[in-house]
Wavefront OBJ file of the C-alpha trace (Angstrom):
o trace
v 78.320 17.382 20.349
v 77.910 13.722 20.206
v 75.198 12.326 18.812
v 74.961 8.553 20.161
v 72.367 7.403 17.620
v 73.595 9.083 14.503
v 77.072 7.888 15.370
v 75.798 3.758 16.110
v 73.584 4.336 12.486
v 76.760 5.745 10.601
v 79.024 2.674 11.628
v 76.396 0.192 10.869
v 76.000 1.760 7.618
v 79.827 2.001 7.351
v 80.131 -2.133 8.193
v 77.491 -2.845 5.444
v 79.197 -0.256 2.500
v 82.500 -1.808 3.313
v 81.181 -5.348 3.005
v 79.758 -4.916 0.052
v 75.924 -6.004 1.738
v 74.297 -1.796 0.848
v 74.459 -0.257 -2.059
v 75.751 3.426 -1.899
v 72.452 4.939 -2.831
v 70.908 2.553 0.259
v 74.053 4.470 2.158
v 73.273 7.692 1.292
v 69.377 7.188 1.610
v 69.830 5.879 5.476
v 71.637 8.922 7.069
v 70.406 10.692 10.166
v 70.129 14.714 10.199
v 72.610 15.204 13.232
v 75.091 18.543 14.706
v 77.940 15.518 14.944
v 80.766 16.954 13.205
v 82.048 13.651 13.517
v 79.384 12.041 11.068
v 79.795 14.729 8.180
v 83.141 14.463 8.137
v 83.555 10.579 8.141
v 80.825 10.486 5.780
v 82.645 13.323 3.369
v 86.011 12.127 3.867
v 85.991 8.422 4.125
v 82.721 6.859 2.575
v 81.926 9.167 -0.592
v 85.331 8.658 -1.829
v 85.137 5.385 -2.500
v 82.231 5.048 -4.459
v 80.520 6.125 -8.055
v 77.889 8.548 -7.022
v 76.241 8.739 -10.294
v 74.835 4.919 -10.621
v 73.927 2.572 -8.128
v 76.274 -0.045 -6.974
v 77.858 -1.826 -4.097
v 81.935 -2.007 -2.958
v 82.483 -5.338 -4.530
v 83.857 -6.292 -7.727
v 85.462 -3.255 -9.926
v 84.545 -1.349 -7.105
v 85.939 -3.520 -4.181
v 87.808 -1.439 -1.775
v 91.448 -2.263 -0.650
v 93.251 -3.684 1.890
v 94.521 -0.178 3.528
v 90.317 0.973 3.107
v 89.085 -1.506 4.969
v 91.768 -0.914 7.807
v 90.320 2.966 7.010
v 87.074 1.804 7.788
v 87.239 -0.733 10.480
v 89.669 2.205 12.646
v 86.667 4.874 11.666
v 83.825 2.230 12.889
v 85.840 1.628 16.257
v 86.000 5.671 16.553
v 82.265 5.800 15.923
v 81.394 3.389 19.159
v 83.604 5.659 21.391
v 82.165 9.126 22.883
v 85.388 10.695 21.981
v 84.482 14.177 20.373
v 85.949 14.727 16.555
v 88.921 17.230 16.930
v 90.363 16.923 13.594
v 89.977 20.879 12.429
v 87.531 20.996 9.776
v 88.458 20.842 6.298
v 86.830 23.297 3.649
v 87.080 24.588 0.060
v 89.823 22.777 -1.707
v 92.147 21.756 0.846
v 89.324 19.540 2.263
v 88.328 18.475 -1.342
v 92.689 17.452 -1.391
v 92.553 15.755 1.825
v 89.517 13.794 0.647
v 91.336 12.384 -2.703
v 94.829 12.266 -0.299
v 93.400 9.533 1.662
v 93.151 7.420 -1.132
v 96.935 7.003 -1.165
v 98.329 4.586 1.388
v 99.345 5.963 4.874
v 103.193 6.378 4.165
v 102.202 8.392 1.274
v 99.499 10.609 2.778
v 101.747 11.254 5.455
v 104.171 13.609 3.176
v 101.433 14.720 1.478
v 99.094 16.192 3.900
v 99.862 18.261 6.838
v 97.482 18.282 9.905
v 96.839 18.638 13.681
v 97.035 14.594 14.458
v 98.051 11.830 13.705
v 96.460 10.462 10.188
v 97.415 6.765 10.569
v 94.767 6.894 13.288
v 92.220 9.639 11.815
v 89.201 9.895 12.939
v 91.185 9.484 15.894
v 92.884 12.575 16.567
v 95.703 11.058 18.754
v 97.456 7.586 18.677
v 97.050 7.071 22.740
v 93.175 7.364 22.044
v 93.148 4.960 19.230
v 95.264 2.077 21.571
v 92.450 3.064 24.516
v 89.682 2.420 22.022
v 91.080 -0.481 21.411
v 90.633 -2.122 24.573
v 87.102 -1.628 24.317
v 86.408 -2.794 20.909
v 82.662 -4.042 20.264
v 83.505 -5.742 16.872
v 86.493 -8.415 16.845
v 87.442 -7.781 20.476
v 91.255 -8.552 21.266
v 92.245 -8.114 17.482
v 94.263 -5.070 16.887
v 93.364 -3.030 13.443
v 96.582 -2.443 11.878
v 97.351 1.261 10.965
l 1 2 3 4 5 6 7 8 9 10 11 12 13 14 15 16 17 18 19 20 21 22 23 24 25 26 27 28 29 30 31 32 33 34 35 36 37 38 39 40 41 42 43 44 45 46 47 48 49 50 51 52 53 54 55 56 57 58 59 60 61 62 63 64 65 66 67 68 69 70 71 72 73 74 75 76 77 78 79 80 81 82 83 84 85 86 87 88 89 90 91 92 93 94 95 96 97 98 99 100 101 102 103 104 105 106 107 108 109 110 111 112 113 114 115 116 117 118 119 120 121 122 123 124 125 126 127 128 129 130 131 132 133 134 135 136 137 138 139 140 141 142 143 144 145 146 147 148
């Protein structure tokens, strides 16, 4: 299920973590109850990672994301705007808690370290042909190709 709204809030939240503008309590306080597999996962695999749940703070600074995380969460943002359905199987106990702390590592790494049903230079994406569709039809930075 697709869940237009709570997919357009999660990547506006997502732009303002990632630049540093909310802080990850705002983040977590601004969620939308939704069925869209799509937003607990994203929000489980890509966002709380990257930030110190037990203070408030935002991604700049000691906690500035990288390079390859902002790639992570520009690709994830450009997912959210499509009406592509999340296929990625879902990821429970401790092999989603691994997958969670394997994303950290940079893609050429990941990729020998976690084994999956897609392609994970383009997750959320599940395939590589639906990532290059999406991004003819980018509504942030159109033309510009995000790197993966």
């Amino acid at each position: 299920m697709i869940d237009r709204p709570a997919r357009d809030n999660l990547a506006e939240r997502l732009r303002h973590l990632a630049s540093g503008t909310m802080t990850n309590y705002a983040f977590e306080d601004s969620g939308i109850k939704t069925m869209d597999e799509a937003i607990r996962e994203i929000e489980f695999r890509l966002a709380w990672p990257r930030y110190d749940d037990l203070h408030e703070h935002t991604l700049t600074g000691g906690y500035a994301i990288t390079r390859g995380s902002r790639l992570d969460f520009a690709r994830t943002i450009l997912f959210l705007k499509t009406d592509l359905p999340y296929e990625w199987k879902r990821q429970i106990g401790i092999r989603g808690f691994l997958n969670s702390i394997f994303r950290l590592f940079p893609p050429t790494r990941r990729a020998r370290l976690i084994v999956d049903n897609g392609d994970l230079r383009v997750w959320p994406f599940l395939k590589y042909s639906d990532y290059k569709q999406a991004l003819d039809h980018q509504p942030y930075l159109r033309g510009q190709e995000i790197n993966v």
